[in-house]
PyMOL Python script that loads the backbone (N, CA, C, O; Angstrom):
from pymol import cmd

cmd.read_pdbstr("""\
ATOM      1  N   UNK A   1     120.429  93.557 120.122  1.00  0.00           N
ATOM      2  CA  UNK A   1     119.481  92.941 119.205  1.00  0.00           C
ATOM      3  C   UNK A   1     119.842  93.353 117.788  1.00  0.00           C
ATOM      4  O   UNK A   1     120.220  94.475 117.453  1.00  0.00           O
ATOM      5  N   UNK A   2     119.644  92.103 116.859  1.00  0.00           N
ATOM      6  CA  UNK A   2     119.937  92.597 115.030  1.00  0.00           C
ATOM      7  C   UNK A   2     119.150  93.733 114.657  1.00  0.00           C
ATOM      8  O   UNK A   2     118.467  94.499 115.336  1.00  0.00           O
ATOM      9  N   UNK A   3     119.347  93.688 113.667  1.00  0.00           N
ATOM     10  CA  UNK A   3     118.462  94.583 112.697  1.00  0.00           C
ATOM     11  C   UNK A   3     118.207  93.810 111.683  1.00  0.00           C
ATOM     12  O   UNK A   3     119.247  93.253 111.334  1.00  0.00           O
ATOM     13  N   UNK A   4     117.159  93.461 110.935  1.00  0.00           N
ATOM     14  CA  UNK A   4     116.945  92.168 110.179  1.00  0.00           C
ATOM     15  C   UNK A   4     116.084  92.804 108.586  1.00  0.00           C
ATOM     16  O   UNK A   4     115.025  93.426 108.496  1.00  0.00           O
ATOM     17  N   UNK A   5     116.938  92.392 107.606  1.00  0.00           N
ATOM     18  CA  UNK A   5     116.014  93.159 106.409  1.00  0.00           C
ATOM     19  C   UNK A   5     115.481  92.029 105.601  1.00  0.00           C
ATOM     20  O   UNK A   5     116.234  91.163 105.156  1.00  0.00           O
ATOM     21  N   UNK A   6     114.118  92.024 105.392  1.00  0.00           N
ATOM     22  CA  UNK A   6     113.644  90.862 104.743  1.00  0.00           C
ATOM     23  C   UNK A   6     112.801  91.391 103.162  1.00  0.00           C
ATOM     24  O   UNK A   6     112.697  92.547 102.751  1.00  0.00           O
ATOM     25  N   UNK A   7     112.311  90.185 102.544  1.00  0.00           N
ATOM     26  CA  UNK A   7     111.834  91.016 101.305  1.00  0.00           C
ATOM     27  C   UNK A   7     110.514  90.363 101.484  1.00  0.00           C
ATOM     28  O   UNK A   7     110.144  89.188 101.490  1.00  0.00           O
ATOM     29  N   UNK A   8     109.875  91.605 101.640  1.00  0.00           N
ATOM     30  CA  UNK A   8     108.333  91.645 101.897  1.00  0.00           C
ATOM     31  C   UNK A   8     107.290  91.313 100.360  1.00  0.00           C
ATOM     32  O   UNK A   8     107.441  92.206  99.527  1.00  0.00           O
ATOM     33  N   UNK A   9     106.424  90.323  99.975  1.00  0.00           N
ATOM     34  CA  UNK A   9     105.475  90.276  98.839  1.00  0.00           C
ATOM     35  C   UNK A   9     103.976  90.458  99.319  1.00  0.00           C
ATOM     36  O   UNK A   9     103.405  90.209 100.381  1.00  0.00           O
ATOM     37  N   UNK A  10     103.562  91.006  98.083  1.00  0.00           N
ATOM     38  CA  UNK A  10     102.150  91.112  98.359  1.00  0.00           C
ATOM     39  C   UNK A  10     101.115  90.592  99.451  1.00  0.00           C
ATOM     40  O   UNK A  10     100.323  90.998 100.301  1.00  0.00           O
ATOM     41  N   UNK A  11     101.707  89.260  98.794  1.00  0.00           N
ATOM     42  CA  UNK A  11     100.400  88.240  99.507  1.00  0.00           C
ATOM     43  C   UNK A  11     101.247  88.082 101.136  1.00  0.00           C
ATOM     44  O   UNK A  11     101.391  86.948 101.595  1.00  0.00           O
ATOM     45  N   UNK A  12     101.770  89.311 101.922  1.00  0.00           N
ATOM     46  CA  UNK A  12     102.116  89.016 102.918  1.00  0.00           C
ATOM     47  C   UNK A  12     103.111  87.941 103.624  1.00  0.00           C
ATOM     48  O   UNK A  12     103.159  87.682 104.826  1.00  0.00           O
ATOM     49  N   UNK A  13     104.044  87.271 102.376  1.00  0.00           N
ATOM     50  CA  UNK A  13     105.144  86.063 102.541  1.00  0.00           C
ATOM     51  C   UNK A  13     106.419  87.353 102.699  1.00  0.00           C
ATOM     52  O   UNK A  13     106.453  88.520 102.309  1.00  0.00           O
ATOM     53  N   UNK A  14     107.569  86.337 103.601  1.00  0.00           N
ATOM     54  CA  UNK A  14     108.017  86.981 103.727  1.00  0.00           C
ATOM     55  C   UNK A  14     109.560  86.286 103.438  1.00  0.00           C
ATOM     56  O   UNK A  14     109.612  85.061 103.554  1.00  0.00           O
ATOM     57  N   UNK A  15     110.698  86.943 103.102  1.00  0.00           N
ATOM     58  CA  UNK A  15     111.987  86.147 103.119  1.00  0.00           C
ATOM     59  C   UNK A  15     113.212  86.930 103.130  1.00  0.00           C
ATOM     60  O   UNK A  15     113.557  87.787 102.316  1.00  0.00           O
ATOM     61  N   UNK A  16     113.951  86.429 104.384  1.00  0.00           N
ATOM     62  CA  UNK A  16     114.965  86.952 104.849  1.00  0.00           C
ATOM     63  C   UNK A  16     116.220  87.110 103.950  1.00  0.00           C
ATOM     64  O   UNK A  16     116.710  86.410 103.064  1.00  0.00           O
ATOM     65  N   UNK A  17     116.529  88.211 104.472  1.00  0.00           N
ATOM     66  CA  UNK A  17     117.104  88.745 103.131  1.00  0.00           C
ATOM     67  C   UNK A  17     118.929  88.628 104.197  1.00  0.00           C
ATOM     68  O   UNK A  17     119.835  87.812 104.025  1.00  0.00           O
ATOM     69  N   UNK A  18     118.881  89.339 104.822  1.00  0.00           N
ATOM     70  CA  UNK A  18     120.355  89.592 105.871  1.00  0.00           C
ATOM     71  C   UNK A  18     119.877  90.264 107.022  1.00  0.00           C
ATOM     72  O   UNK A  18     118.704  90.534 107.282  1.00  0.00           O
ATOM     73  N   UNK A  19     120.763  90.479 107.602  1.00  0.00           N
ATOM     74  CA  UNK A  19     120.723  90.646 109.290  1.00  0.00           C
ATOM     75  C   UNK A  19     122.462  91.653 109.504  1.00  0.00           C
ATOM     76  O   UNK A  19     123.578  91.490 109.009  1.00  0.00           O
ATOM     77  N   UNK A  20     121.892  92.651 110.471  1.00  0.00           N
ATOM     78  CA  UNK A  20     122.736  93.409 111.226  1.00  0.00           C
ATOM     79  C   UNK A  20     123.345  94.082 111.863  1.00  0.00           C
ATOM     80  O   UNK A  20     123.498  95.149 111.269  1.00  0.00           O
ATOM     81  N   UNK A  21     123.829  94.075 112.822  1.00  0.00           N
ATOM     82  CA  UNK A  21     124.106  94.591 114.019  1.00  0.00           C
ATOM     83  C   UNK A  21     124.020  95.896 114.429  1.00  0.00           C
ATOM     84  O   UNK A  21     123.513  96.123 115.528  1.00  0.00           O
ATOM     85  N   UNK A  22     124.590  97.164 113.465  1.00  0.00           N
ATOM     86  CA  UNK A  22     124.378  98.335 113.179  1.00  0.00           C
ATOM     87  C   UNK A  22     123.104  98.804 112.511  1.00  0.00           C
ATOM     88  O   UNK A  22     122.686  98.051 111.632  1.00  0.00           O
ATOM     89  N   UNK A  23     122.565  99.652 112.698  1.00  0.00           N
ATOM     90  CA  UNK A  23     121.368 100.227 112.339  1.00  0.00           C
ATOM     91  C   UNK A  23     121.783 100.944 111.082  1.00  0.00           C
ATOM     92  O   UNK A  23     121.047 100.989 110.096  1.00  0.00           O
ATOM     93  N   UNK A  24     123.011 101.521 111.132  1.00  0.00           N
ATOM     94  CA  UNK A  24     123.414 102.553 109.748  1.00  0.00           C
ATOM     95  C   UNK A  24     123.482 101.695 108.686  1.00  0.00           C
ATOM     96  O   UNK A  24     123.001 101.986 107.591  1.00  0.00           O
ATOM     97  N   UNK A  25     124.235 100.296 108.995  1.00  0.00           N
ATOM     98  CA  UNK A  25     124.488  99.414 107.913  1.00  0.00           C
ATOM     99  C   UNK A  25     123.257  98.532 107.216  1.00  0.00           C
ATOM    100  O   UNK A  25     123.188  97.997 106.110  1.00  0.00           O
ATOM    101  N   UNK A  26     122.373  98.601 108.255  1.00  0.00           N
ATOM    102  CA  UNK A  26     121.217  97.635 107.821  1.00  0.00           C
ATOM    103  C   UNK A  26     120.420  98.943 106.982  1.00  0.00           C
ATOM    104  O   UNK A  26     119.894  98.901 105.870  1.00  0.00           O
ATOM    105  N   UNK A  27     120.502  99.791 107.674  1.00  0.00           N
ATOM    106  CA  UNK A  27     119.575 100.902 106.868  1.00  0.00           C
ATOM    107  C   UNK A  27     120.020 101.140 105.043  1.00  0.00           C
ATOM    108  O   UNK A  27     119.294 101.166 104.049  1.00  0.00           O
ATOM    109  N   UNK A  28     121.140 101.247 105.159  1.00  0.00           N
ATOM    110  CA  UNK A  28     122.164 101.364 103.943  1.00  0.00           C
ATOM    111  C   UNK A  28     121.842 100.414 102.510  1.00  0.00           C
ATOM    112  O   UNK A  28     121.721 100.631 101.304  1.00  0.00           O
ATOM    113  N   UNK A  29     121.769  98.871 103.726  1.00  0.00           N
ATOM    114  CA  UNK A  29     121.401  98.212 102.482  1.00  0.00           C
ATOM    115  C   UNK A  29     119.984  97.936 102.198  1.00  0.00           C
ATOM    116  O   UNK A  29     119.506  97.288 101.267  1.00  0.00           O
ATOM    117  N   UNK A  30     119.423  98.518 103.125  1.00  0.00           N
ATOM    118  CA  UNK A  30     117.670  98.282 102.753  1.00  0.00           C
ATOM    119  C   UNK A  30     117.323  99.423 101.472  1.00  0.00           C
ATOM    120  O   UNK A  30     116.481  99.316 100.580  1.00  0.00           O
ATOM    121  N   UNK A  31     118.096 100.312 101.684  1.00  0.00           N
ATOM    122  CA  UNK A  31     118.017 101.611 100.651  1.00  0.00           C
ATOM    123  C   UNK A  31     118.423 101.173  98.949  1.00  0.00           C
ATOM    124  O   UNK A  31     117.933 101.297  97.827  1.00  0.00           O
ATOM    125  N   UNK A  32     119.666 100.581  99.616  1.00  0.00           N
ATOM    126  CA  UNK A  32     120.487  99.828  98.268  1.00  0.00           C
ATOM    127  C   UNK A  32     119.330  98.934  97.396  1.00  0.00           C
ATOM    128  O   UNK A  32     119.291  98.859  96.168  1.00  0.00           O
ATOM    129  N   UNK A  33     118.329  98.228  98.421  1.00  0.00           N
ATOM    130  CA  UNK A  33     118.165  96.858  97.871  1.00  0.00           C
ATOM    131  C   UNK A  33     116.490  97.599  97.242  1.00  0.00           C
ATOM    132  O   UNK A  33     116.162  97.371  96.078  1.00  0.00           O
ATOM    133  N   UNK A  34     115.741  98.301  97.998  1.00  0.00           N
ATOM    134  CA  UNK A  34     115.019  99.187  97.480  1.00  0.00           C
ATOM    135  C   UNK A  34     115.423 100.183  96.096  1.00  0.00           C
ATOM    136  O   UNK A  34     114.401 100.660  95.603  1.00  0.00           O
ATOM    137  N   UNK A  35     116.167 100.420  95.677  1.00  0.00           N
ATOM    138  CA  UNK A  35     116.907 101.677  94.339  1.00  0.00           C
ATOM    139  C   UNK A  35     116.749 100.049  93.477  1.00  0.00           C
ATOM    140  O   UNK A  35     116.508 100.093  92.270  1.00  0.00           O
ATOM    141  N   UNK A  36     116.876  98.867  94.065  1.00  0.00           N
ATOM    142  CA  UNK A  36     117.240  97.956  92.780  1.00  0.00           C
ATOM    143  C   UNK A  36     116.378  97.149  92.376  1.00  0.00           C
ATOM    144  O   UNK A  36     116.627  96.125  91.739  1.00  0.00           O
ATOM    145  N   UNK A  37     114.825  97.700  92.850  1.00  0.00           N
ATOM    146  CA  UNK A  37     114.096  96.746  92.558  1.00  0.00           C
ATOM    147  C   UNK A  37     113.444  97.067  91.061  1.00  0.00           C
ATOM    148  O   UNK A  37     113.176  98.220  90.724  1.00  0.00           O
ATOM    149  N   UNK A  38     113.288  96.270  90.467  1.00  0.00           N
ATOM    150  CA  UNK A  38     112.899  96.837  89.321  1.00  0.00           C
ATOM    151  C   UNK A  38     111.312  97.135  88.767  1.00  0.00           C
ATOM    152  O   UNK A  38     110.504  96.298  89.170  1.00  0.00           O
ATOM    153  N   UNK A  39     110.795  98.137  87.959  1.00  0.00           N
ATOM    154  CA  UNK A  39     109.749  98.501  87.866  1.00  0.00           C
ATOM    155  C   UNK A  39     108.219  97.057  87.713  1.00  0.00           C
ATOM    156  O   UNK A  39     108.124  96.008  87.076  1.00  0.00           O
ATOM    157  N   UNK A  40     107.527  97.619  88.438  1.00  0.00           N
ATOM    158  CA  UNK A  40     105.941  96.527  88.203  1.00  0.00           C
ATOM    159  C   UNK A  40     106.530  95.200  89.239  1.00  0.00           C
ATOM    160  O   UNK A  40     105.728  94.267  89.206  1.00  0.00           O
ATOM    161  N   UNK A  41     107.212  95.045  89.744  1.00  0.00           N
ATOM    162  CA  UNK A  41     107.259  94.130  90.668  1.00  0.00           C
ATOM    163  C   UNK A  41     106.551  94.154  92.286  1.00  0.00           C
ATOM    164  O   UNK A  41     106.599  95.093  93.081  1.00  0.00           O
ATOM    165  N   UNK A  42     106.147  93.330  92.405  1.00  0.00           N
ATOM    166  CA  UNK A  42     105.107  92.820  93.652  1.00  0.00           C
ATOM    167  C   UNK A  42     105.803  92.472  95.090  1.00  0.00           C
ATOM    168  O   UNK A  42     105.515  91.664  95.973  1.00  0.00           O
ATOM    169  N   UNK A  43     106.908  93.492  94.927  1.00  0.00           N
ATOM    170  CA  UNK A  43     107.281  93.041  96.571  1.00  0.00           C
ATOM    171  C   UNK A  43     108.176  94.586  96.921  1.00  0.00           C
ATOM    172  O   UNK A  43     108.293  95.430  96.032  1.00  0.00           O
ATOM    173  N   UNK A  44     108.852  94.830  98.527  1.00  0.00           N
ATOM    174  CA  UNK A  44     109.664  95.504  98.774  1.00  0.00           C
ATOM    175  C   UNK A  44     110.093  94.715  99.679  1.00  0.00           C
ATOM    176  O   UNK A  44     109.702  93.625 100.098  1.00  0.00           O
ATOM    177  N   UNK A  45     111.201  95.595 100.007  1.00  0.00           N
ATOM    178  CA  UNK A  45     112.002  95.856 101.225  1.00  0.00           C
ATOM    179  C   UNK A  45     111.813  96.498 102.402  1.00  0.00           C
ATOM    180  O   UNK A  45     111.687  97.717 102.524  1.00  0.00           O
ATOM    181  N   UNK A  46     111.783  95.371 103.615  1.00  0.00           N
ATOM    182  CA  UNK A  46     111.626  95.982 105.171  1.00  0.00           C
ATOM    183  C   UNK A  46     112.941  95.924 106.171  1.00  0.00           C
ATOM    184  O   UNK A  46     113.904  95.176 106.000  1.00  0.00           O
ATOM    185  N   UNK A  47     112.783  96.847 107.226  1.00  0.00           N
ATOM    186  CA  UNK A  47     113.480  96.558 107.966  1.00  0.00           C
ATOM    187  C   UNK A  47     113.135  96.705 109.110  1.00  0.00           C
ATOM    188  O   UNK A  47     112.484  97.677 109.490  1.00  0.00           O
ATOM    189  N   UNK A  48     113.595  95.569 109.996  1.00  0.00           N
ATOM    190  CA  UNK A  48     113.206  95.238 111.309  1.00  0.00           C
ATOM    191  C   UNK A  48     113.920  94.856 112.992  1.00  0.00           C
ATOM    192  O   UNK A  48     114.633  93.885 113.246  1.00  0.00           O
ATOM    193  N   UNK A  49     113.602  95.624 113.688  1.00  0.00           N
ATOM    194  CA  UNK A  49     114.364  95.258 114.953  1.00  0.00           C
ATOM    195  C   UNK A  49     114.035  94.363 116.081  1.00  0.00           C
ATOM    196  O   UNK A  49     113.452  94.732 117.100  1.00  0.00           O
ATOM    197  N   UNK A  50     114.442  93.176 115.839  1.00  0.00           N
ATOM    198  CA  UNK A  50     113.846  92.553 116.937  1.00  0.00           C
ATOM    199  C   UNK A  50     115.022  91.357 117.478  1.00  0.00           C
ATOM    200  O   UNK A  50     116.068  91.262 116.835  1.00  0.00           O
ATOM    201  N   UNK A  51     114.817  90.568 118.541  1.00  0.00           N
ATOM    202  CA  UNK A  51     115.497  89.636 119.203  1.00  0.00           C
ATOM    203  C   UNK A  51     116.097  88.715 117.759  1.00  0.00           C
ATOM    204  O   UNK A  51     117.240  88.768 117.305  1.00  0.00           O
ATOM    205  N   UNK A  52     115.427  88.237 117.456  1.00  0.00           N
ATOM    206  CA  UNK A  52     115.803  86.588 116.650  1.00  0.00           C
ATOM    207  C   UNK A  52     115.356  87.162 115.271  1.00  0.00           C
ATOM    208  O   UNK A  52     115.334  88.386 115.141  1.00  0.00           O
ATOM    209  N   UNK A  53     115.044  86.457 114.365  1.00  0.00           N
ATOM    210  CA  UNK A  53     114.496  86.205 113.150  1.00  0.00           C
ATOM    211  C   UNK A  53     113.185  85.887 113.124  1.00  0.00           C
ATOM    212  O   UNK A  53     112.479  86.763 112.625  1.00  0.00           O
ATOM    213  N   UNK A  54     112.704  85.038 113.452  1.00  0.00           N
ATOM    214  CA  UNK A  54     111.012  84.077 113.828  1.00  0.00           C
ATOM    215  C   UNK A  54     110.654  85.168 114.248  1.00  0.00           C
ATOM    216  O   UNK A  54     109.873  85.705 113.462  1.00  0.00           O
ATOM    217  N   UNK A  55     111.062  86.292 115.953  1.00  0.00           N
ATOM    218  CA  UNK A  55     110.010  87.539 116.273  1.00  0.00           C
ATOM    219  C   UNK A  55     109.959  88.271 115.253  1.00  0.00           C
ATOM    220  O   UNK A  55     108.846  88.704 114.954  1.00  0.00           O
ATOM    221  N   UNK A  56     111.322  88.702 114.262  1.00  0.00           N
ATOM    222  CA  UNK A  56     110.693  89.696 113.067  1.00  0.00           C
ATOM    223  C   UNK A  56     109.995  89.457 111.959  1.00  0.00           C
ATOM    224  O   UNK A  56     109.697  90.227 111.046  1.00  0.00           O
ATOM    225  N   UNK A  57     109.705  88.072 112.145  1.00  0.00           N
ATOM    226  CA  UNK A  57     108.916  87.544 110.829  1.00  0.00           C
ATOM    227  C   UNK A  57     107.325  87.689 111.412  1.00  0.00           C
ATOM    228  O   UNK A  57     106.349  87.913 110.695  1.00  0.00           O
ATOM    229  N   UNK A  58     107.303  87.513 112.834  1.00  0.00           N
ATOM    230  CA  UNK A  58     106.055  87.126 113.459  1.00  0.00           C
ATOM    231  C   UNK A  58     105.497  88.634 113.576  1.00  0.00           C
ATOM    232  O   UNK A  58     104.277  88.763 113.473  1.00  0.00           O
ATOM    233  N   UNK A  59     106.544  90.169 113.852  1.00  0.00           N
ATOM    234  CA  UNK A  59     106.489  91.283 113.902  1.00  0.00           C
ATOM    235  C   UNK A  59     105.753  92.159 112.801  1.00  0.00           C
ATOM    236  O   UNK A  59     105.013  93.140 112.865  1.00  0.00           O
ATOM    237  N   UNK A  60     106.234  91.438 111.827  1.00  0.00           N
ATOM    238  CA  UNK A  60     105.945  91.649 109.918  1.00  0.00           C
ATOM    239  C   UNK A  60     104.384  91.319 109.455  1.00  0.00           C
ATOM    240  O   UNK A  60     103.643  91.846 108.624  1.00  0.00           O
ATOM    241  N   UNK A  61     104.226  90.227 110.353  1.00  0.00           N
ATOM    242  CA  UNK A  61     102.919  89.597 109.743  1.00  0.00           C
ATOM    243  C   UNK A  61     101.886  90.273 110.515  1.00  0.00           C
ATOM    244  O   UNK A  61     100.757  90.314 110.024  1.00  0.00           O
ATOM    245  N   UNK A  62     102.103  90.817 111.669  1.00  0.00           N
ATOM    246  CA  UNK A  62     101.078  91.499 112.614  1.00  0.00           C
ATOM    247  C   UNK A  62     100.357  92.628 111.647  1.00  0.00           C
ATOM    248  O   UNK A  62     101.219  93.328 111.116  1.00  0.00           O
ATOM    249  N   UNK A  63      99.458  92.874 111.396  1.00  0.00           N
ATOM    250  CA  UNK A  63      98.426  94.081 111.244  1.00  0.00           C
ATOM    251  C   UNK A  63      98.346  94.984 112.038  1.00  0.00           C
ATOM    252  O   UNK A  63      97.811  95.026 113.145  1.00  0.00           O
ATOM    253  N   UNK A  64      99.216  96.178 111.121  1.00  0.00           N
ATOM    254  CA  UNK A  64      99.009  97.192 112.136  1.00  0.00           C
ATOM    255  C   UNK A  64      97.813  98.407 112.169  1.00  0.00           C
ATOM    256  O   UNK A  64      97.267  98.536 111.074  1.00  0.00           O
ATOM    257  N   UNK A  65      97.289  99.362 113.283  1.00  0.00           N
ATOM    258  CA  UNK A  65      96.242  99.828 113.022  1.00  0.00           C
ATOM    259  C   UNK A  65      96.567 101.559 112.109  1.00  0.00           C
ATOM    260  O   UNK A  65      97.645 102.137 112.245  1.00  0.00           O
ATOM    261  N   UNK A  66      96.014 101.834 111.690  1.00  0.00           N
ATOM    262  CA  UNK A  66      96.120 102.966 110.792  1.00  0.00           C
ATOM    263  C   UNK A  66      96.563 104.277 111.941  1.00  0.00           C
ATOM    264  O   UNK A  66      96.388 103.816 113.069  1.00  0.00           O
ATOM    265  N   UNK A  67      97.044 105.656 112.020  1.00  0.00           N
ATOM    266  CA  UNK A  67      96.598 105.880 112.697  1.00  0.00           C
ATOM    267  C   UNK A  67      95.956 107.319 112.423  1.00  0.00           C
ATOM    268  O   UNK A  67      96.184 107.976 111.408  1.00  0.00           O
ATOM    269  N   UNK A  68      95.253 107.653 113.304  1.00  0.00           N
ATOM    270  CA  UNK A  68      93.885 108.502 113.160  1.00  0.00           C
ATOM    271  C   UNK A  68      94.203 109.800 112.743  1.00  0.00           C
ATOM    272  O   UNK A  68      95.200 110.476 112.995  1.00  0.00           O
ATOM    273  N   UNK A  69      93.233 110.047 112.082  1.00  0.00           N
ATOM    274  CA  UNK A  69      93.661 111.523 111.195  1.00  0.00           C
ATOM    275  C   UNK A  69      93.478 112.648 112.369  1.00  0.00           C
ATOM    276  O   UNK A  69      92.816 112.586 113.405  1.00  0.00           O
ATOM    277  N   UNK A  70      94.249 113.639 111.875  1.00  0.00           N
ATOM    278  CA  UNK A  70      94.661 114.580 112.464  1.00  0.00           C
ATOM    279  C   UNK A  70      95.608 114.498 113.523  1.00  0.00           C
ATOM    280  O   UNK A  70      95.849 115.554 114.107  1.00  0.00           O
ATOM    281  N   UNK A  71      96.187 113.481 113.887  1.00  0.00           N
ATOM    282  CA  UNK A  71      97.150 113.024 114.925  1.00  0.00           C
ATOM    283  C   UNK A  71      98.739 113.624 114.289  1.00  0.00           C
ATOM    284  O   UNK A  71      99.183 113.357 113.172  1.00  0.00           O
ATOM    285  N   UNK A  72      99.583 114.711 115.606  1.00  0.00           N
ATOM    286  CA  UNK A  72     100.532 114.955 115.223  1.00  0.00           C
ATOM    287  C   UNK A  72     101.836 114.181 114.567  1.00  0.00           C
ATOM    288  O   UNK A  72     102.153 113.209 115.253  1.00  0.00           O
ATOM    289  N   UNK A  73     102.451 114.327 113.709  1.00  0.00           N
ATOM    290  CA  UNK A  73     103.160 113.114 113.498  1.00  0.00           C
ATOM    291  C   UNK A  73     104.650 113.139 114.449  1.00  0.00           C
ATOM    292  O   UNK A  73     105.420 112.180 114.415  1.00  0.00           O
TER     293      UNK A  73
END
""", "prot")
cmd.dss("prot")
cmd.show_as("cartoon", "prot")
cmd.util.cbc("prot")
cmd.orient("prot")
């Protein structure tokens, strides 16, 4: 399965940025693409593992639950 880095905005839109096979390499450039965003802007950088593209977009949009204080990390 890819590794898929998309650029995440506020209002929860989302747009695919690249895709790739290695985890070191996708990590690499999510770091890269994060150092270059420039100050007061309304979006980041995610990265995601899933089958296709559509599950990591559908993965992205899910709400996730907080989780509970005092829980070991």
């Amino acid at each position: 399965m890819p590794y898929f880095v998309f650029k995440v905005y506020d209002n929860r839109t989302f747009e695919p940025v690249d895709s790739f096979a290695q985890y070191r390499d996708a990590k690499r450039r999510t770091r890269e693409l994060r150092a270059g965003i420039p100050g007061g802007e309304a979006y980041t950088f995610r990265l995601i593992y899933a089958r296709h593209e559509s599950e990591a977009e559908r993965l992205l949009a899910q709400k996730r639950e907080a989780r509970p204080l005092g829980e070991d990390s």
